[in-house]
Structure formats: structure tokens, C-alpha cells
GULUMGU-150229 format. One record per residue (C-alpha): residue number from 1; residue in one letter; x, y, z. Coordinates in steps of 0.1 Angstrom, whole numbers. Example, Ala and Ser with C-alpha at 12.3 -4.5 7.8 and 13.67 -1.06 7.14 Angstrom:
2
  num  residu   east  north     up
    1       A    123    -45     78
    2       S    137    -11     71
END
This chain:
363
  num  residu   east  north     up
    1       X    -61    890    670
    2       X    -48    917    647
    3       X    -54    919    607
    4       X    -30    902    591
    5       X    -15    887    561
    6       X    -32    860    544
    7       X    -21    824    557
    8       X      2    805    544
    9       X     -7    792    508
   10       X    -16    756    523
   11       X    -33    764    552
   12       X    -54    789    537
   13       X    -64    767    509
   14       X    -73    742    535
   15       X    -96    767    552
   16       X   -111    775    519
   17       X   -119    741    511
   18       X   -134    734    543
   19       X   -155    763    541
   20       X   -169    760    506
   21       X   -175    719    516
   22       X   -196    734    546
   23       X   -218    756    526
   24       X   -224    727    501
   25       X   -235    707    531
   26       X   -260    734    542
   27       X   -237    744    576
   28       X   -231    786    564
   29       X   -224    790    597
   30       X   -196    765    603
   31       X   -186    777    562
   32       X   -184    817    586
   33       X   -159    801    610
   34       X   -138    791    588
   35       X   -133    822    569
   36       X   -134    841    598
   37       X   -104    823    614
   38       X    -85    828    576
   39       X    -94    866    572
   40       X    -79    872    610
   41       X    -58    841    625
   42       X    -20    855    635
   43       X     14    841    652
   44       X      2    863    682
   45       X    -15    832    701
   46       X     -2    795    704
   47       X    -41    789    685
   48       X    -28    807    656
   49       X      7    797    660
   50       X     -1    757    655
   51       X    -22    768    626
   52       X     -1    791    607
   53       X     29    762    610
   54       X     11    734    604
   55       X     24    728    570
   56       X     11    711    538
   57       X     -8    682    558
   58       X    -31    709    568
   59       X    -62    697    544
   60       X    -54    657    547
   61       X    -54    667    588
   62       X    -90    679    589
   63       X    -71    716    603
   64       X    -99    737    595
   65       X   -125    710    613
   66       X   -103    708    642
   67       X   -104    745    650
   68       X   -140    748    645
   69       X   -149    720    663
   70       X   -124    735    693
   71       X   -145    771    691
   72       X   -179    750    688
   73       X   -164    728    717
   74       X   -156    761    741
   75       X   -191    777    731
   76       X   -209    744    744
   77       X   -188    740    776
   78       X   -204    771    796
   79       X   -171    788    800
   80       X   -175    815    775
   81       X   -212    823    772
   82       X   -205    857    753
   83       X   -192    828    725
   84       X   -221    809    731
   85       X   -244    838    719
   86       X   -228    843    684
   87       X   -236    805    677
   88       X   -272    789    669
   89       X   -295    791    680
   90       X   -290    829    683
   91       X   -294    851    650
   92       X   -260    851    626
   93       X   -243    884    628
   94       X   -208    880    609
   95       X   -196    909    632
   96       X   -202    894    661
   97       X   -189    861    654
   98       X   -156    871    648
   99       X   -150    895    677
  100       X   -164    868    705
  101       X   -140    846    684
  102       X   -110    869    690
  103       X   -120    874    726
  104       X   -124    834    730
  105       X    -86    828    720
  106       X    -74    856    737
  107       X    -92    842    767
  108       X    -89    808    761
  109       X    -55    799    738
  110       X    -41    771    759
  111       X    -75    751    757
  112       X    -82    761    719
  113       X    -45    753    709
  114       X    -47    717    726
  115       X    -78    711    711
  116       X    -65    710    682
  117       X    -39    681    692
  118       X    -70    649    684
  119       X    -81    647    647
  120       X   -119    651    641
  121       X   -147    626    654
  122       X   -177    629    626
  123       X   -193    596    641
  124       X   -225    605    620
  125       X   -249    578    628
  126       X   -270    597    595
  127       X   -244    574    572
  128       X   -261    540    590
  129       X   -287    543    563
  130       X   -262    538    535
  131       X   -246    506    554
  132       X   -280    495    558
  133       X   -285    491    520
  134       X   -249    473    517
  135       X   -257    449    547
  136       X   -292    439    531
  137       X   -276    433    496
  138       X   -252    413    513
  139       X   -279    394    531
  140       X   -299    384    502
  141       X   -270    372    478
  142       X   -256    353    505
  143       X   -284    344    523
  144       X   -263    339    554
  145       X   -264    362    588
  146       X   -233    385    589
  147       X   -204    391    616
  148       X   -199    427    607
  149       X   -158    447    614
  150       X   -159    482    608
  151       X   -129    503    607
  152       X   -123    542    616
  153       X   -152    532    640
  154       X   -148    564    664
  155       X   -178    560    691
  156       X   -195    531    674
  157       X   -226    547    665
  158       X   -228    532    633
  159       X   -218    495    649
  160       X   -253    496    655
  161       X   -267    501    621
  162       X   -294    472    625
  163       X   -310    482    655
  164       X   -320    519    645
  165       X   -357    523    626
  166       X   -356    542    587
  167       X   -380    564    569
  168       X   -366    556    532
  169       X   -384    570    500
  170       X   -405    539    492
  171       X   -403    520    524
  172       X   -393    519    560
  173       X   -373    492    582
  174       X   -367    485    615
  175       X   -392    481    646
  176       X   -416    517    653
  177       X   -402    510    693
  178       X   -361    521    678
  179       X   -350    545    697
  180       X   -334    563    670
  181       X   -353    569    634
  182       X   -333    576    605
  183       X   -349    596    574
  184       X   -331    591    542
  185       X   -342    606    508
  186       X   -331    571    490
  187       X   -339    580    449
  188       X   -332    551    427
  189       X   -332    513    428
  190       X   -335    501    462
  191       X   -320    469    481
  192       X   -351    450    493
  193       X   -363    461    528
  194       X   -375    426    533
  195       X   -342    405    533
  196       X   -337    388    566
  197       X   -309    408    579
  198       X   -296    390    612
  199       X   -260    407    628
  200       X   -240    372    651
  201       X   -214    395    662
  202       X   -202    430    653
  203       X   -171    446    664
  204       X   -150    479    653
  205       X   -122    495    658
  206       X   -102    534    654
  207       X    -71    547    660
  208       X    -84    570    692
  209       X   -115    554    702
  210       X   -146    575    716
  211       X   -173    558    751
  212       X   -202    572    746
  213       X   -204    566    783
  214       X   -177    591    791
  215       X   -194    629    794
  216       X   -164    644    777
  217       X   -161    622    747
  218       X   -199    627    741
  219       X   -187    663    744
  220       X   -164    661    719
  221       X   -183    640    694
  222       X   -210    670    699
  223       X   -185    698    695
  224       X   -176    688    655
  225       X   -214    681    645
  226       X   -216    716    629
  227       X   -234    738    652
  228       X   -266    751    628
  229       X   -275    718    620
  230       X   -299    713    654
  231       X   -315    676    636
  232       X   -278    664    633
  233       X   -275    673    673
  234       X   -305    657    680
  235       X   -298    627    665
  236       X   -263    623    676
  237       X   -281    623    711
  238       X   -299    598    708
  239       X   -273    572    689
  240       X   -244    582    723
  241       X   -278    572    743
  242       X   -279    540    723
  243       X   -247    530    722
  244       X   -240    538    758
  245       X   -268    513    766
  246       X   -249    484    746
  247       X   -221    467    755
  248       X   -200    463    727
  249       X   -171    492    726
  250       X   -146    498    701
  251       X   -113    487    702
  252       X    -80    510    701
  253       X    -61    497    671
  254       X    -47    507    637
  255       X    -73    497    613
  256       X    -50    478    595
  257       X    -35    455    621
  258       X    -67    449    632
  259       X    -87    439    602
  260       X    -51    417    595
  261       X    -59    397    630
  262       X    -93    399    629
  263       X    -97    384    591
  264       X    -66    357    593
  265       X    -90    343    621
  266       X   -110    312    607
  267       X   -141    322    595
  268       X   -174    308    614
  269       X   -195    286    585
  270       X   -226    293    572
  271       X   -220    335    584
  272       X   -212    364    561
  273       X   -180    387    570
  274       X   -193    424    561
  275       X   -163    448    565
  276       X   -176    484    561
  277       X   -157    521    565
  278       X   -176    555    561
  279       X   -153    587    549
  280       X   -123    572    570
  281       X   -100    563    544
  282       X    -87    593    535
  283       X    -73    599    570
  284       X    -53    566    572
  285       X    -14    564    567
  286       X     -6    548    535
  287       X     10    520    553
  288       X    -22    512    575
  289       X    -43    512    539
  290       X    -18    489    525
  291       X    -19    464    554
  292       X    -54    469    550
  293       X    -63    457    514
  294       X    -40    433    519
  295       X    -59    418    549
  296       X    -92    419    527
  297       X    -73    402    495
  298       X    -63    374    516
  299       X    -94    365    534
  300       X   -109    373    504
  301       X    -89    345    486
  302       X   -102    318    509
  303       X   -134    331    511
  304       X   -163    305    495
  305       X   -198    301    493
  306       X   -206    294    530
  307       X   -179    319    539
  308       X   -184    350    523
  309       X   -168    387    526
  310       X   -180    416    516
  311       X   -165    454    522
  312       X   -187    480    518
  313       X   -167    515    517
  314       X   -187    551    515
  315       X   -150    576    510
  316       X   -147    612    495
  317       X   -131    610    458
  318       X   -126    649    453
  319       X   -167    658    453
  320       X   -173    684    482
  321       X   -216    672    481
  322       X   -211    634    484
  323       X   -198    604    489
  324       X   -188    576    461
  325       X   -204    539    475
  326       X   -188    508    467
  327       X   -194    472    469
  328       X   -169    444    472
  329       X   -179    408    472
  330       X   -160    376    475
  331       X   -152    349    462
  332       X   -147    361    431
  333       X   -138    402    445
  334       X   -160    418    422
  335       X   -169    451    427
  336       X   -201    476    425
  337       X   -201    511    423
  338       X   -235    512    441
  339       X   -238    550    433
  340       X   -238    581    457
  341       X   -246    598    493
  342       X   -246    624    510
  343       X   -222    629    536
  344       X   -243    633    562
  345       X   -272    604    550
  346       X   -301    633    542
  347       X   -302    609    507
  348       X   -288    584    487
  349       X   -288    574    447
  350       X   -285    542    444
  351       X   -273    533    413
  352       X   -288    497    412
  353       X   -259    480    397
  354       X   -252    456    429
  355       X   -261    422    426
  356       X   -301    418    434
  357       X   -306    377    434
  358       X   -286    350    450
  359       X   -251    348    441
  360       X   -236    313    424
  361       X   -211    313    443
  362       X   -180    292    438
  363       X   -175    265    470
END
């Protein structure tokens, strides 16, 4: 890998982004990837060919994510251990990094350019805490057990949102015998801890599905966790563990079709619909969002007071530190901007302006 020109203005922007988004996530080592791979990537491996020509998708594609996840992927696998060494737990040395990341293409192009084939996996079971809150406003208002969908689902760590315990500033939920604890550093109003939260049925679907059963797909999932961040490791452990032991698995749809079947099937009485997405949106086609909202609008027009919906989405909206949280209930469609999160679920700033007593809702 040879010094070279600067990338091509797209691609290199992308990189940039991606890097700078890294750092502001506390990953400096996933932000040194990055700009390793745009101070040195050439057209002299197919790795660096698929990059250089991927054109002006190459931020909405997740590029930069992809090729680190592929190196972080590789350096996990066994087969290039002199890789392995330049990563965490092993001391940062910039040098070092980007020569066993020049030997690793050169070594292994075929596998690295492949990679780079699937779109990212972030199944970060960290964002349960925020669909937590949205599931226990949801829970009061109505005062109904819900039947929860969620879209982009990947793995379906977060399908399991109710069963994992939570350290939140000012409270905790969840049984002490979880076998997954979530700490979240929740400033603000709060949604109350002690609403009866009861889950009938749950289900979830994504484009290109993940079993955490399957050793490679937990592989995978692993690979794009960002490899300095050993809690986020850790934890993502234990949720492939939990949701490996359960038998619901997600489905292999387009998010669209799916909430359009799902949602023009008669609603059960007396049970809450809760539709929820985390950072998803932004990587659907415009035609799969359309069919989408119109699903929701639809089922949200029949919805009434003994059969309620509610989406809960937590998207980027241009902010590189965190996530906007919004809350849409029907009848009626109102919506809350419920405030902030981190990407990851380290905290939450919860705006208060969701509903906090039972809704009148019309029948």
C-alpha cells in the first residue's frame, strides 16, 4: 500500500466523518483506522479498489464502518495475529497500526474486500435503556400490555429490552438475577420505573438478519463494536448469550413490507402496539420509509382507546454525539420529542415532555 493521492472527494469525506464521529464517541482508536485507511488506501488491491469507486453513497453506506469493522473482524479471527497486536488491548502506536494494516490487505485482500459486501450490524443492546423509557410511558398512558415490532432489528438484542436489569440515575429496574445489567446515566425527568410493563408478544425484523446462535454472525456483530471499547464487548456477550437462549428470531424482510403486514393485521383488544427503531432509518431506501409511515398512518387511523400504537424512533439528525428520541402516539398521532441519547446508551436527557398520566383517549 503505497502513498498516495487523497481519495476521492466523497469517499474521503466519508472517512472523515466517520472518524471525527468515533472520537466523539470515545473509540480514538477506531477514529486511527479510519484515517489511517484515508492517508494510505490505493487502486493497488481489490480492498482499496471497492473503496476508491464506491461513489457518492459512500457516507449513507456506512463505508468507513465497513472497512473497519473488516480489519477488526480479521484481527479477531486468529489469522493475522501480527494485526491482532496493534489492536486493544495492546498499547496504541499509530506506526504500527498502519503497517500491520498494510501487511493485513496485502495478505488478506480477497477476505477484506468481501467484507465489505454486508452493511454494518451495530445491534447495541446499550440503546435498550432508551426503549425502556418509551415502553414504560407507553405502559402507563395506556395502561394496557404491549405487542412490541421493531424494525432494522439485526440480531434482536434489543427484542429483549424487558428482560435485561438497569442501573438508571435515580432508580433501577428489572430483576438483580438478569443476566445482563444496563447502566445508563439518565439526567432529567424520568418515566416511572414502577409502571407495570408486561411484553404478549414481540417480534422484529431487518433486511439481512443476524442468529445469535450462529458462531460467525456473533463474529461479525463483534467485529463492528469498536475494538477499544472492552465494556461494549462485554456486554454484547452477554445479550448474543441471551438472545441465543430465547426463541424468538428475527425475520428477513424489508422493514416496510413487514410493518405493512404485520399492522393491517387486526389488532388484539385491550393490548398496546409499540413499534420502535434505533439509528436504522437512515439506512433504509426511500421507498421502504415511505411504505413504512404509511403502514403506521393507517393503523394509526384505526387505532382507539383499547387499541393503541405507539412508535418510538431513536435516528441520527446530523449530531455526531447523539441521538434525537421521539414519541408517537395514537389515536390522535401526536408526537414528543422526548429529548436525547447517546448512541451507544452511556446516558440519556430526557426532556420530560411525553405524556406522564393516563391518556383520554378517544374510543
Amino acid at each position: 500500500m503505497r502513498s498516495t493521492p487523497h481519495l476521492p472527494e466523497a469517499i474521503g469525506a466519508a472517512f472523515a466523518f466517520q472518524a471525527k464521529a468515533c472520537r466523539d464517541l470515545a473509540s480514538p482508536f477506531t477514529a486511527s483506522v479510519c484515517e489511517a485507511l484515508a492517508q494510505s488506501l490505493d487502486e493497488n488491491s481489490a480492498f482499496g479498489r471497492r473503496i476508491w469507486s464506491w461513489g457518492a453513497r459512500a457516507k449513507a453506506d456506512a463505508l468507513a464502518l465497513r472497512a473497519a469493522g473488516a480489519l477488526h473482524f480479521l484481527a479477531r479471527s486468529g489469522e493475522a495475529p501480527r494485526l491482532a497486536a496493534a489492536y486493544p488491548p495492546n498499547a496504541f502506536d499509530a506506526a504500527a497500526l498502519a503497517s500491520e494494516i498494510a501487511r493485513a490487505i496485502e495478505t488478506h485482500d480477497d477476505f477484506l474486500a468481501g467484507f465489505l459486501d454486508r452493511p454494518p450490524q451495530t445491534n447495541e443492546a446499550g440503546r435498550s435503556s432508551v426503549i425502556l423509557g418509551g415502553a414504560l410511558i407507553v405502559a402507563a398512558v395506556t395502561g394496557l400490555p404491549l405487542e412490541t415490532f421493531e424494525i432494522g432489528a439485526s440480531a434482536g438484542l434489543n427484542l429483549h429490552f424487558d428482560r435485561y436489569a438497569y442501573d438508571l440515575r435515580g432508580g433501577a429496574f428489572g430483576a438483580r438475577s438478569a443476566a445482563l445489567r444496563l447502566s445508563c446515566d439518565w439526567r432529567g425527568a424520568a418515566p416511572a420505573l414502577d409502571a407495570a410493563l408486561r411484553i404478549v408478544a414481540r417480534g422484529g425484523c431487518d433486511v439481512d438478519p443476524l442468529d445469535p446462535g450462529d458462531a460467525e454472525h456473533r463474529a461479525r456483530l463483534l467485529a463492528y463494536v469498536w475494538p477499544d471499547q472492552a465494556e461494549r464487548l462485554a456486554r454484547m456477550e452477554k445479550a448474543l448469550a441471551l438472545a441465543a437462549a430465547h426463541r424468538e428470531r428475527v425475520e428477513r424482510a424489508d422493514a416496510g413490507d413487514w410493518l405493512a403486514a404485520r399492522l393491517s393485521t387486526p389488532p388484539a383488544r385491550s393490548v398496546a402496539r409499540f413499534v420502535y427503531h434505533t439509528v436504522v432509518w437512515q439506512y433504509l431506501p426511500l421507498a421502504t420509509k415511505r411504505c413504512a409511515m404509511a403502514a403506521l398512518e393507517a393503523a394509526g387511523a384505526s387505532a382507539t382507546r383499547e387499541t393503541p400504537l405507539a412508535l418510538l424512533q431513536m435516528e441520527a439528525d446530523g449530531d455526531t454525539r447523539s441521538a434525537a428520541l421521539t414519541l408517537t402516539l395514537w389515536p390522535g398521532g401526536e408526537s414528543f420529542a422526548l429529548g436525547r441519547a447517546d448512541f451507544h446508551g452511556r446516558w440519556a436527557e430526557w426532556s420530560g415532555a411525553g405524556p406522564h398520566r393516563p391518556l383520554s383517549l378517544p374510543l
